[in-house]
C-alpha positions as a Markdown table, in Angstrom:
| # | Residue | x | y | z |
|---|---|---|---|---|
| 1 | Unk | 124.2 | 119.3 | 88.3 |
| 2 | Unk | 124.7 | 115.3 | 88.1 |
| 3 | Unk | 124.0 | 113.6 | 85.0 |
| 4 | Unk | 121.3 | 111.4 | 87.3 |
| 5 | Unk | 119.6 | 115.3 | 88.2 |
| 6 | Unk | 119.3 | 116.1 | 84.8 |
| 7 | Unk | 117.5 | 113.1 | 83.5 |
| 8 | Unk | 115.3 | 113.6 | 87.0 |
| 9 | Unk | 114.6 | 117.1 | 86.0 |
| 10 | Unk | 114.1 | 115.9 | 82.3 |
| 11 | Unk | 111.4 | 113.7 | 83.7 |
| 12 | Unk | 109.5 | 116.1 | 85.9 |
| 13 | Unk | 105.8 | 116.1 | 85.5 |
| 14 | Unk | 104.9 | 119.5 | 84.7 |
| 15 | Unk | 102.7 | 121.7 | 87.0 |
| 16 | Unk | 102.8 | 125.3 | 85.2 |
| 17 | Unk | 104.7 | 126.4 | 82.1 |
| 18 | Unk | 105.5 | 129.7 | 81.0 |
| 19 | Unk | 104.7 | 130.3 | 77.6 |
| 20 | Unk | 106.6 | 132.9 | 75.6 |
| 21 | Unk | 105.0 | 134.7 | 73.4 |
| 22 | Unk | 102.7 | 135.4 | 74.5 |
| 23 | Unk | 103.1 | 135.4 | 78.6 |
| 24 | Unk | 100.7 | 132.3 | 79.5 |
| 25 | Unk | 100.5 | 130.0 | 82.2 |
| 26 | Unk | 99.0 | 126.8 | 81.6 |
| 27 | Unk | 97.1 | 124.6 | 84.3 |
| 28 | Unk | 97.9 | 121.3 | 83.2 |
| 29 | Unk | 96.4 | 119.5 | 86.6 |
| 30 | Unk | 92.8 | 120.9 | 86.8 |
| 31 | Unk | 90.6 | 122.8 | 84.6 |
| 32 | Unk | 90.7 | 126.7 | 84.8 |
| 33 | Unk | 88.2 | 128.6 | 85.7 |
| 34 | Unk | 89.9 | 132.1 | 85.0 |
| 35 | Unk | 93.5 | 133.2 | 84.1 |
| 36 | Unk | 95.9 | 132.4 | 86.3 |
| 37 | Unk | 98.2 | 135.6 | 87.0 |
| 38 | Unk | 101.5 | 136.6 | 85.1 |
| 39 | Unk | 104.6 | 137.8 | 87.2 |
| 40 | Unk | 105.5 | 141.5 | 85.7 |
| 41 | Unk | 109.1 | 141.1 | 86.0 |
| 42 | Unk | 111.5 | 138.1 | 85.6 |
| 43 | Unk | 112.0 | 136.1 | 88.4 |
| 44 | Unk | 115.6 | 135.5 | 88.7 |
| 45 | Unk | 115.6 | 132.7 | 91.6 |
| 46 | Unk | 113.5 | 131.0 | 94.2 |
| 47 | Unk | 114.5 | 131.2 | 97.6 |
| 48 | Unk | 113.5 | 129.3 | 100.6 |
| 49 | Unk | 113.5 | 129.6 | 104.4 |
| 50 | Unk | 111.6 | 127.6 | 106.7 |
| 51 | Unk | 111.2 | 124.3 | 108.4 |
| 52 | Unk | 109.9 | 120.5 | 107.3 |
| 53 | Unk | 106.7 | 122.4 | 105.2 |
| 54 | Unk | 109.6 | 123.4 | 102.6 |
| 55 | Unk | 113.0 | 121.6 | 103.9 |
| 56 | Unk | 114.5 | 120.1 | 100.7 |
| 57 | Unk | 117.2 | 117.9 | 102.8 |
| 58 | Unk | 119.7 | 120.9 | 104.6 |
| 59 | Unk | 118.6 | 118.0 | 107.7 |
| 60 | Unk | 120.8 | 115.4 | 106.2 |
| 61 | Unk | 124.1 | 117.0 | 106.6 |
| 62 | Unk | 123.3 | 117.9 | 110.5 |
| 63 | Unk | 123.4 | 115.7 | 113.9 |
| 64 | Unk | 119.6 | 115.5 | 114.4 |
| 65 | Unk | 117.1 | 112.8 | 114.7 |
| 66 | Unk | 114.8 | 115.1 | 112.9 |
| 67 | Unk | 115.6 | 113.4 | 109.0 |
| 68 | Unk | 113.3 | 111.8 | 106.2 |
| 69 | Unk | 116.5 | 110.4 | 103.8 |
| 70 | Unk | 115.4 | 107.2 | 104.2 |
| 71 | Unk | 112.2 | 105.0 | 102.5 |
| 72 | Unk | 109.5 | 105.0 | 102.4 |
| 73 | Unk | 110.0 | 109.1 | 102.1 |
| 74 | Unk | 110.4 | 110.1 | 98.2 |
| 75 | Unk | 108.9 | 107.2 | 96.5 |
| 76 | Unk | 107.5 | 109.1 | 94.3 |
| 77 | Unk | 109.6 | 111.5 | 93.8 |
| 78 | Unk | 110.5 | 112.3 | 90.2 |
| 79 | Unk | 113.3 | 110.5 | 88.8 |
| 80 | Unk | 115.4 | 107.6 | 88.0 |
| 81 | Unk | 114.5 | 104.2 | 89.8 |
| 82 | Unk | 111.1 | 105.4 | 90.7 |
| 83 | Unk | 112.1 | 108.1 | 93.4 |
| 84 | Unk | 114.1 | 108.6 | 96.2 |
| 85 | Unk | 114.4 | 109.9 | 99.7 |
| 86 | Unk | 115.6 | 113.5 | 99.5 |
| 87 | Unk | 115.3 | 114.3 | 102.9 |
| 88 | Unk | 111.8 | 116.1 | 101.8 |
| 89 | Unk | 109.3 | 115.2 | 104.5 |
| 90 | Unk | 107.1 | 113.8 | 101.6 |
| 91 | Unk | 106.3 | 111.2 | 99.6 |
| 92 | Unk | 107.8 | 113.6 | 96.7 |
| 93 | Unk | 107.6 | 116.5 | 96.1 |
| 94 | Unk | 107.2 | 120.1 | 98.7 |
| 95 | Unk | 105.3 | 123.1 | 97.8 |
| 96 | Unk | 107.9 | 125.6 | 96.8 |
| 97 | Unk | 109.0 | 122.3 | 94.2 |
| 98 | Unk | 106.3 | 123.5 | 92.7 |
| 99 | Unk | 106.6 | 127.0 | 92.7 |
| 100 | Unk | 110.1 | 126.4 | 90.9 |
| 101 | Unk | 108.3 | 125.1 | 88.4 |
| 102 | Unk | 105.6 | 127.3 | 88.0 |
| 103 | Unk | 107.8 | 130.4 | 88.4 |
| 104 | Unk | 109.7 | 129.0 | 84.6 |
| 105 | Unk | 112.7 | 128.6 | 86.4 |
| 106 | Unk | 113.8 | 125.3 | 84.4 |
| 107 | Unk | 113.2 | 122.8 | 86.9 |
| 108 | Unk | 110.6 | 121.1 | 89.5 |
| 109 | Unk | 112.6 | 121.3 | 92.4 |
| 110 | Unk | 114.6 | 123.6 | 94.9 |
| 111 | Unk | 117.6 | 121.8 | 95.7 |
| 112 | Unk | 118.8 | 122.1 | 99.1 |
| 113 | Unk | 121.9 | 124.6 | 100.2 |
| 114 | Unk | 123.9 | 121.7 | 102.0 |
| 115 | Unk | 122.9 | 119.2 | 99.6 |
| 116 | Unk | 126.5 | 118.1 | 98.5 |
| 117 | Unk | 124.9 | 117.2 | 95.1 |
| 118 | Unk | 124.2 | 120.4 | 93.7 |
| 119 | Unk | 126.7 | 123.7 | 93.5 |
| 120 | Unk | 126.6 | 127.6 | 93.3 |
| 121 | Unk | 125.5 | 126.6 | 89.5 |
| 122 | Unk | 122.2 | 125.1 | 90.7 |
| 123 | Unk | 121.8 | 127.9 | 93.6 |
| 124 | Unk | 121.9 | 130.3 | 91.5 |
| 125 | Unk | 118.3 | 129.6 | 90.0 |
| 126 | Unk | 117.0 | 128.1 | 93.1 |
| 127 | Unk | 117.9 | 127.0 | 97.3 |
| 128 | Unk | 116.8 | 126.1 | 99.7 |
| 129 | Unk | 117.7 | 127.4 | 103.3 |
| 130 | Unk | 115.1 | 125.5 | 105.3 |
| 131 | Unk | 115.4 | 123.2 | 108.6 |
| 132 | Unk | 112.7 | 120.4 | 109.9 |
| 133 | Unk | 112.4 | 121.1 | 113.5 |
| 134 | Unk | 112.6 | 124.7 | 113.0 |
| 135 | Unk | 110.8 | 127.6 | 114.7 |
| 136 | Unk | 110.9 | 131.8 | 114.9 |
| 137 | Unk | 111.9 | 131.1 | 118.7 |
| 138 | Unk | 115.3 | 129.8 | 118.6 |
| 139 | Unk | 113.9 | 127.6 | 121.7 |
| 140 | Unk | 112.2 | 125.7 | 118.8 |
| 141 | Unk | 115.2 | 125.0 | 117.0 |
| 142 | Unk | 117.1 | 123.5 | 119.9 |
| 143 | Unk | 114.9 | 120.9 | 120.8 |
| 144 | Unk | 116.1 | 118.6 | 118.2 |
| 145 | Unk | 119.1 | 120.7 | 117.4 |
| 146 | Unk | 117.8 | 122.1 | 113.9 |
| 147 | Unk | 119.1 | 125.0 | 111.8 |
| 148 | Unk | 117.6 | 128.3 | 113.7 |
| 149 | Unk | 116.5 | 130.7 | 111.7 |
| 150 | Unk | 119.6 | 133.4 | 112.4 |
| 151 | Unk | 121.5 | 130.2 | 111.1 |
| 152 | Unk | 119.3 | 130.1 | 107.5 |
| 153 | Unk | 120.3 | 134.0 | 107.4 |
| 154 | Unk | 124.3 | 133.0 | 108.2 |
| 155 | Unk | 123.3 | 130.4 | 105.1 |
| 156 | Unk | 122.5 | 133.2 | 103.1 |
| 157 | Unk | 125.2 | 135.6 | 103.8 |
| 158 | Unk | 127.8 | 133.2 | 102.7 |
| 159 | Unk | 125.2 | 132.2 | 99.2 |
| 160 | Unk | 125.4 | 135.8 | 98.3 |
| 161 | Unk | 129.0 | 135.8 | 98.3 |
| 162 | Unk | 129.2 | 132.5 | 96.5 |
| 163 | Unk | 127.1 | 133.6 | 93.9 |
| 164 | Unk | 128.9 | 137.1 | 93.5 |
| 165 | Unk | 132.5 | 134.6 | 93.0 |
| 166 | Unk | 130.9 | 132.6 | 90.5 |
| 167 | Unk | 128.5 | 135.7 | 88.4 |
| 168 | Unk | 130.0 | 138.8 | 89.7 |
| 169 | Unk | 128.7 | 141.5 | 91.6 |
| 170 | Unk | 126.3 | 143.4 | 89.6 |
| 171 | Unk | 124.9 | 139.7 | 88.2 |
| 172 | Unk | 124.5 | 138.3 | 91.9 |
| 173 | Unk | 122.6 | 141.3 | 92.9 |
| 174 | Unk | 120.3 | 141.1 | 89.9 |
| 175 | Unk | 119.7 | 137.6 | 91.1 |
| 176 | Unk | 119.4 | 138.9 | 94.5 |
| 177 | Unk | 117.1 | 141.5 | 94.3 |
| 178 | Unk | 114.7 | 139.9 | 91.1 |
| 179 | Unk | 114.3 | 136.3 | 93.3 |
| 180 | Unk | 111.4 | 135.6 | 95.0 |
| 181 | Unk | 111.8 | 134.5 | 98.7 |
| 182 | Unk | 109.1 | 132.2 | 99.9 |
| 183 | Unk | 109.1 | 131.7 | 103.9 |
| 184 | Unk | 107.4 | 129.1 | 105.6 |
| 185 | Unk | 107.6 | 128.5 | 109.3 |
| 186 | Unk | 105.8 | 128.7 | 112.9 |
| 187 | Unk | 104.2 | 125.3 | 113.3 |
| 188 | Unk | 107.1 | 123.8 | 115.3 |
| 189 | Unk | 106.8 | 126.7 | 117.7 |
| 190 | Unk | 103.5 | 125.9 | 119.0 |
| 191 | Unk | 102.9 | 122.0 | 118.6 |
| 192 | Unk | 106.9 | 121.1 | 119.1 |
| 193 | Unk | 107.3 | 123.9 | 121.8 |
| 194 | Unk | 104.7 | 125.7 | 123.4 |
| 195 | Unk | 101.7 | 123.7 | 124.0 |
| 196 | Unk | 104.1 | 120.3 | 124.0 |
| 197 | Unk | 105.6 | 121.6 | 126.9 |
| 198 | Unk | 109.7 | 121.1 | 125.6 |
| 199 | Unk | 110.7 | 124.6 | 127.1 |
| 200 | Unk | 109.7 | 126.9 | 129.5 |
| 201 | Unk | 107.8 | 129.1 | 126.9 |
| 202 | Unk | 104.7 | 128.1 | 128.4 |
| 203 | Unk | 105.5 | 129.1 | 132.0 |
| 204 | Unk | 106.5 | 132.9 | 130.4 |
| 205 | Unk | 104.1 | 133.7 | 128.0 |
| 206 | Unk | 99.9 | 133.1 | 127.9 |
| 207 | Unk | 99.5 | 132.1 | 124.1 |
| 208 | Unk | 98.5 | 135.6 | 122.4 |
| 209 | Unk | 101.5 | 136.7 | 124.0 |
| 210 | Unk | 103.6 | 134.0 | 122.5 |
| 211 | Unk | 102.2 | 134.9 | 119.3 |
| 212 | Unk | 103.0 | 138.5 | 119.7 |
| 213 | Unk | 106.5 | 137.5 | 120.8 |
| 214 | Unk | 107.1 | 135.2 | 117.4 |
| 215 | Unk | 105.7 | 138.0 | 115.0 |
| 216 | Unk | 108.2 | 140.4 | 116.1 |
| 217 | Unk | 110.9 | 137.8 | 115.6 |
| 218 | Unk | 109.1 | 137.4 | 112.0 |
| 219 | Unk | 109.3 | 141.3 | 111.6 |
| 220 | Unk | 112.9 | 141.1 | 112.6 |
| 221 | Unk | 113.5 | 138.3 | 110.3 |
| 222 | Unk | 112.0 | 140.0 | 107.3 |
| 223 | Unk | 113.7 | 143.4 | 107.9 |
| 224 | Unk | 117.1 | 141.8 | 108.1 |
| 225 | Unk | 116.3 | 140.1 | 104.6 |
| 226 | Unk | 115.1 | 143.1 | 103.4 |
| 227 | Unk | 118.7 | 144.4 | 104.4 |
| 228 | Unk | 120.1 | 141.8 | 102.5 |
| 229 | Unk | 118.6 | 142.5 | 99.1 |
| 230 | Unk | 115.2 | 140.7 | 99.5 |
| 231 | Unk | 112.4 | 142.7 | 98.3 |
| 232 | Unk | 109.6 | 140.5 | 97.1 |
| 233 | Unk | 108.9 | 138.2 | 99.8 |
| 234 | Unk | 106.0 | 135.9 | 100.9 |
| 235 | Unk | 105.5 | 134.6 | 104.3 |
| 236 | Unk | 103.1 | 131.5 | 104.5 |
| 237 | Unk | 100.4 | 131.6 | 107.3 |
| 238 | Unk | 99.8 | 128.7 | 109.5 |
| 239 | Unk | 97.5 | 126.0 | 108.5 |
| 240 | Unk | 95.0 | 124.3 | 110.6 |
| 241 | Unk | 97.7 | 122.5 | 112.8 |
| 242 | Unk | 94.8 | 121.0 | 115.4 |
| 243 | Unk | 93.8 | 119.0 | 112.6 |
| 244 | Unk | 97.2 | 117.4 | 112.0 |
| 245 | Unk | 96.8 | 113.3 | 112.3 |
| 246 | Unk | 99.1 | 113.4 | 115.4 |
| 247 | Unk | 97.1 | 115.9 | 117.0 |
| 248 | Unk | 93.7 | 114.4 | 116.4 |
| 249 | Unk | 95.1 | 111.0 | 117.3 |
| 250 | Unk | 95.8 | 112.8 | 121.0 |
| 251 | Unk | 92.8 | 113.3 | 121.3 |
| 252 | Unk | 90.9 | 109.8 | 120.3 |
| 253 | Unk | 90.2 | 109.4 | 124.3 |
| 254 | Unk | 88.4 | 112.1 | 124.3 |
| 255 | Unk | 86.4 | 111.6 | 121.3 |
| 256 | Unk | 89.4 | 112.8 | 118.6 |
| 257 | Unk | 88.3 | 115.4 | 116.2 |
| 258 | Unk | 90.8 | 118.0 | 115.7 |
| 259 | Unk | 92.2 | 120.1 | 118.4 |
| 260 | Unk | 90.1 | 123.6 | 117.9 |
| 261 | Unk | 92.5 | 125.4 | 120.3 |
| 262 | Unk | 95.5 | 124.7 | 118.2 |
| 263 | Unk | 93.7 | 126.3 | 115.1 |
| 264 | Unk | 92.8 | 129.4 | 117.6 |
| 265 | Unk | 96.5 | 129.9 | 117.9 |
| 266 | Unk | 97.3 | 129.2 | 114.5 |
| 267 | Unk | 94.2 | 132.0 | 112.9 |
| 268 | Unk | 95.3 | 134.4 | 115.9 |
| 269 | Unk | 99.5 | 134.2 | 114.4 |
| 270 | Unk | 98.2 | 134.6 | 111.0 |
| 271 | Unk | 95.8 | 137.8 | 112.0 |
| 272 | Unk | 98.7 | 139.0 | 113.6 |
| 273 | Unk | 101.0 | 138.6 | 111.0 |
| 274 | Unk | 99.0 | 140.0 | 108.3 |
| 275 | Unk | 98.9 | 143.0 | 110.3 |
| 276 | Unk | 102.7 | 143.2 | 111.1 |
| 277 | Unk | 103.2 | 142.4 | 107.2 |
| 278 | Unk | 101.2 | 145.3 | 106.3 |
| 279 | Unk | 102.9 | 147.9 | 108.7 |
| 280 | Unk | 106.2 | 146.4 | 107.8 |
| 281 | Unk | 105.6 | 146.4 | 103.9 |
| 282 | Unk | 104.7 | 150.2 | 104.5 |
| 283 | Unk | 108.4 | 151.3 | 106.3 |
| 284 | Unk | 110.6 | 149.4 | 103.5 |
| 285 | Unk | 111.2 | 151.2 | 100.1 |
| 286 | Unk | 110.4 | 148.9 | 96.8 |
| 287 | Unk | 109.5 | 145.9 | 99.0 |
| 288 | Unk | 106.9 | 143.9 | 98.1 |
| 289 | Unk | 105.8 | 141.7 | 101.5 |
| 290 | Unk | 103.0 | 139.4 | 101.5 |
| 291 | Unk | 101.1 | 136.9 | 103.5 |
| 292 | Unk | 100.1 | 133.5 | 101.9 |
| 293 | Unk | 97.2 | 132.7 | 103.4 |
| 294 | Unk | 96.5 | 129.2 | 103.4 |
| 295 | Unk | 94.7 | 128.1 | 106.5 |
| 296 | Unk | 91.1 | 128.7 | 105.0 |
| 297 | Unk | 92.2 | 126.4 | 102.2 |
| 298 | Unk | 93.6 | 123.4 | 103.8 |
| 299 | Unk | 91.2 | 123.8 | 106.4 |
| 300 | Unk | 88.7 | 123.0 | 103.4 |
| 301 | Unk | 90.8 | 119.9 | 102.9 |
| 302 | Unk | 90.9 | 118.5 | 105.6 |
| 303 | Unk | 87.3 | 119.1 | 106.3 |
| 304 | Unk | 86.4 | 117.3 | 103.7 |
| 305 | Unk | 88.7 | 115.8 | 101.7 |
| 306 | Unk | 86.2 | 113.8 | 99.1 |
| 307 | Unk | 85.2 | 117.3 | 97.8 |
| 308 | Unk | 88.9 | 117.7 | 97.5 |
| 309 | Unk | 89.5 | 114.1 | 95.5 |
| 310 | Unk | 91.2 | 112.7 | 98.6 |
| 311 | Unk | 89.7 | 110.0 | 100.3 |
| 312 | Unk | 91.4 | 110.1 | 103.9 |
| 313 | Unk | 92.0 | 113.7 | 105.9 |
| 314 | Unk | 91.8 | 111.5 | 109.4 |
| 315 | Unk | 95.1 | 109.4 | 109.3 |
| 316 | Unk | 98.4 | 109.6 | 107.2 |
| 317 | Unk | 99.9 | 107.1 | 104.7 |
| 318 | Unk | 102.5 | 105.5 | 106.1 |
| 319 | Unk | 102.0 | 102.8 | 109.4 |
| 320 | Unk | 98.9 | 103.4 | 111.4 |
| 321 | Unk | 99.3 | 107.1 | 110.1 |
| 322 | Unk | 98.8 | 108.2 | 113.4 |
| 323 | Unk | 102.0 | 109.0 | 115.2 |
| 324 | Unk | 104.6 | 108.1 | 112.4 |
| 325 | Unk | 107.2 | 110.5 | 111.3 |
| 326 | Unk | 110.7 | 110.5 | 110.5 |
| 327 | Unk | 112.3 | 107.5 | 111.8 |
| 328 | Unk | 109.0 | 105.8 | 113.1 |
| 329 | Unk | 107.5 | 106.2 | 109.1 |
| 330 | Unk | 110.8 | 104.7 | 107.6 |
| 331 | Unk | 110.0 | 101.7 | 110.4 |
| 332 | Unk | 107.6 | 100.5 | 108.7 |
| 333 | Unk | 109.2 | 100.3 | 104.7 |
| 334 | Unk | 109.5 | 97.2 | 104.6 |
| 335 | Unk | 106.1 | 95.8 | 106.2 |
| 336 | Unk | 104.2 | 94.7 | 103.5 |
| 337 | Unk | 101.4 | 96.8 | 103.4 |
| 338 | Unk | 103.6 | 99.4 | 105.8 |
| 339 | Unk | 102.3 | 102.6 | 103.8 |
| 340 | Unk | 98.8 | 103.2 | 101.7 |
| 341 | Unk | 99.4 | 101.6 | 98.0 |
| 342 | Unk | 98.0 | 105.3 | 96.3 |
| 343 | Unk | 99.7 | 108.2 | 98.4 |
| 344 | Unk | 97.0 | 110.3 | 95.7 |
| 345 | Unk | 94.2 | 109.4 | 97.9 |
| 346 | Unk | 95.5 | 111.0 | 101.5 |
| 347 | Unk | 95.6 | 114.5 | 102.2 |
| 348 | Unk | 98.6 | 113.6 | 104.5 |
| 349 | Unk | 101.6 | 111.8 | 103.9 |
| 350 | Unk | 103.0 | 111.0 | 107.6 |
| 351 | Unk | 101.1 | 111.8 | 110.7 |
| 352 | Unk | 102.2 | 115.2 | 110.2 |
| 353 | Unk | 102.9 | 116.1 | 106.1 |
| 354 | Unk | 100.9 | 116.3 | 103.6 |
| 355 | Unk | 101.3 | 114.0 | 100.6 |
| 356 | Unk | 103.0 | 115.7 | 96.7 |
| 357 | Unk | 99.3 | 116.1 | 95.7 |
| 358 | Unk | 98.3 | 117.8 | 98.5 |
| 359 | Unk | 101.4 | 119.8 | 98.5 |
| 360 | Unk | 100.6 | 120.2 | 94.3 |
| 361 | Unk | 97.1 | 121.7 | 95.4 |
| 362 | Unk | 98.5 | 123.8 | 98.0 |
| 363 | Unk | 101.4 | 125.0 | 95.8 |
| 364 | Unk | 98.6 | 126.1 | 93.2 |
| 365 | Unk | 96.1 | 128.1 | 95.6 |
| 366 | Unk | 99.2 | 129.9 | 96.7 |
| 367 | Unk | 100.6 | 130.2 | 93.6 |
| 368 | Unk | 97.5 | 132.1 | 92.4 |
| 369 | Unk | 96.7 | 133.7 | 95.5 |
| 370 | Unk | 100.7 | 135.1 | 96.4 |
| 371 | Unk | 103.9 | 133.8 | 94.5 |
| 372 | Unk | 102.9 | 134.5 | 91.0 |
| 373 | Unk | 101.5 | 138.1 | 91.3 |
| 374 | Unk | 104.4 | 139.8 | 92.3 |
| 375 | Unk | 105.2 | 143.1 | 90.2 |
């Protein structure tokens, strides 16, 4: 790792510590109401598939207009010179950052796989696979030319045998098969491909059969990590994408508000999944598959985000925070008075991402609901 990553790690601000002896995790961010859970066994590794909900920066290194390395993305992002743009779709930090953290894994961050930055060294604690612009339907993928899922899985083929090269065999399996793999992905297939209209998805499938066509590419997708050593897994659920800003700007001439057939589509994929998960998690010896389910929480959030601490739900941070993200956001850096002064009080940091804080309470629901209690 670069000198400058270790004095950014140094300066992290903590979000859960692992306390040995005896095993504790302590909420330094808001007061506890019960014990948070304790994994059972060490967790060698987090790693990360997905799209922008999770992408560390793999988008950097790739021909796409789909990028965030570029202000006002990262400002506050730990580190030297008061942040920087990562290529996180954030103002800093993503969820699974968090979980990195949480998990005791000696840092606040998940570095991304093509970042040239970081090496097999860093990997081996921590990667990320993930692609902004990404979908289960490979469709997805190609309409702003983004790492596909089969890709991430190419990605992780060739990790494994970096990390047997620089551990050895039985090490890299131990790393392998003790590493939590945190998925997050699905959003882009309906808002970026199906109901926007970008392929002919629409013309082939009516919208619960889409969704049964993208959780049998998520079954597929979790049985071929399976077959490559994963066994404790969690798969995010969708969130309440109708009430995105972009969406709910879509609809101001019709009296805005957020899109409630979009948020059908996104609690029919999670029911859906939750059942494939289960049947799934049934057929695979010692695997541990679970669904994070998120959408009731955000949903909360966005609802009403004063309950929440959050003082805007409605529009984004950066511009008009209704139709910024990516290149349009980084338009408007240097326009004084181009983003929100406190990124603390919006739930979302674009038109489309949420904010580090929202990300930080996100991170902690599913932390305590999913990616802490595997045994």
């Amino acid at each position: 790792m670069a000198a400058a990553d270790t004095v950014h790690a140094r300066r992290r601000r903590p979000f859960l510590i692992t306390v040995q002896p005896p095993q504790l995790l302590l909420l330094l961010f808001l007061p506890l109401v019960a014990p948070p859970p304790v994994a059972h066994a060490r967790v060698t590794a987090l790693i990360v598939f997905g799209d922008s909900t999770v992408d560390a920066g793999n988008n950097n290194a790739i021909p796409t207009v789909v990028r965030s390395n570029f202000p006002p993305y990262g400002r506050d992002f730990p580190g030297p010179g008061g942040g920087r743009a990562t290529g996180r779709f954030s103002n800093g930090r993503v969820a699974t950052d968090f979980y990195s953290e949480a998990l005791g894994l000696g840092r606040g961050f998940v570095p991304a796989y093509l970042d040239p930055g970081y090496g097999i060294r860093d990997f081996a604690i921590g990667v990320c696979f993930a692609s902004a612009g990404s979908g289960l339907d490979v469709a997805t993928s190609r309409v702003f030319r983004v790492i596909p899922m089969w890709k991430q899985l190419e990605m992780f083929r060739e990790y494994k045998a970096r990390l047997a090269a620089h551990l050895g065999a039985a090490e890299a399996h131990a790393v392998v098969s003790g590493a939590v793999y945190a998925i997050s992905i699905g959003t882009n297939d309906y808002i970026e491909n199906y109901f926007a209209l970008t392929t002919t998805r629409f013309l082939e499938f009516t919208v619960a059969e889409y969704t049964e066509y993208l959780v049998g590419l998520a079954r597929a997708f979790l049985a071929e990590l399976y077959a490559l050593g994963a066994r404790r897994i969690g798969f995010t659920g969708l969130g309440a994408m109708g009430c995105l800003p972009l969406e709910r700007a879509r609809r101001a001439g019709i009296g805005g508000g957020c899109d409630e057939g979009y948020n059908a589509a996104a609690r029919g994929f999670n029911a859906a999944l939750a059942v494939m998960v289960a049947e799934l998690g049934g057929e695979l010896p010692g695997a541990d598959v679970r669904v994070a389910e998120v959408y009731g929480f955000f949903e909360g959030v966005v609802r009403d985000p004063a309950a929440h601490g959050f003082a805007r739900a409605d529009v984004g941070c950066c511009g008009t925070g209704t139709y910024e993200m990516g290149y349009p956001c980084g338009a408007w850096a240097a326009v004084p008075g181009g983003t929100c002064p406190d990124a603390d009080r919006y739930v979302f940091w674009d038109a489309v991402h949420p904010t580090e804080r929202a990300s930080r309470l996100v991170a902690e629901h599913l932390f305590n609901s999913t990616f802490g209690r595997f045994e």
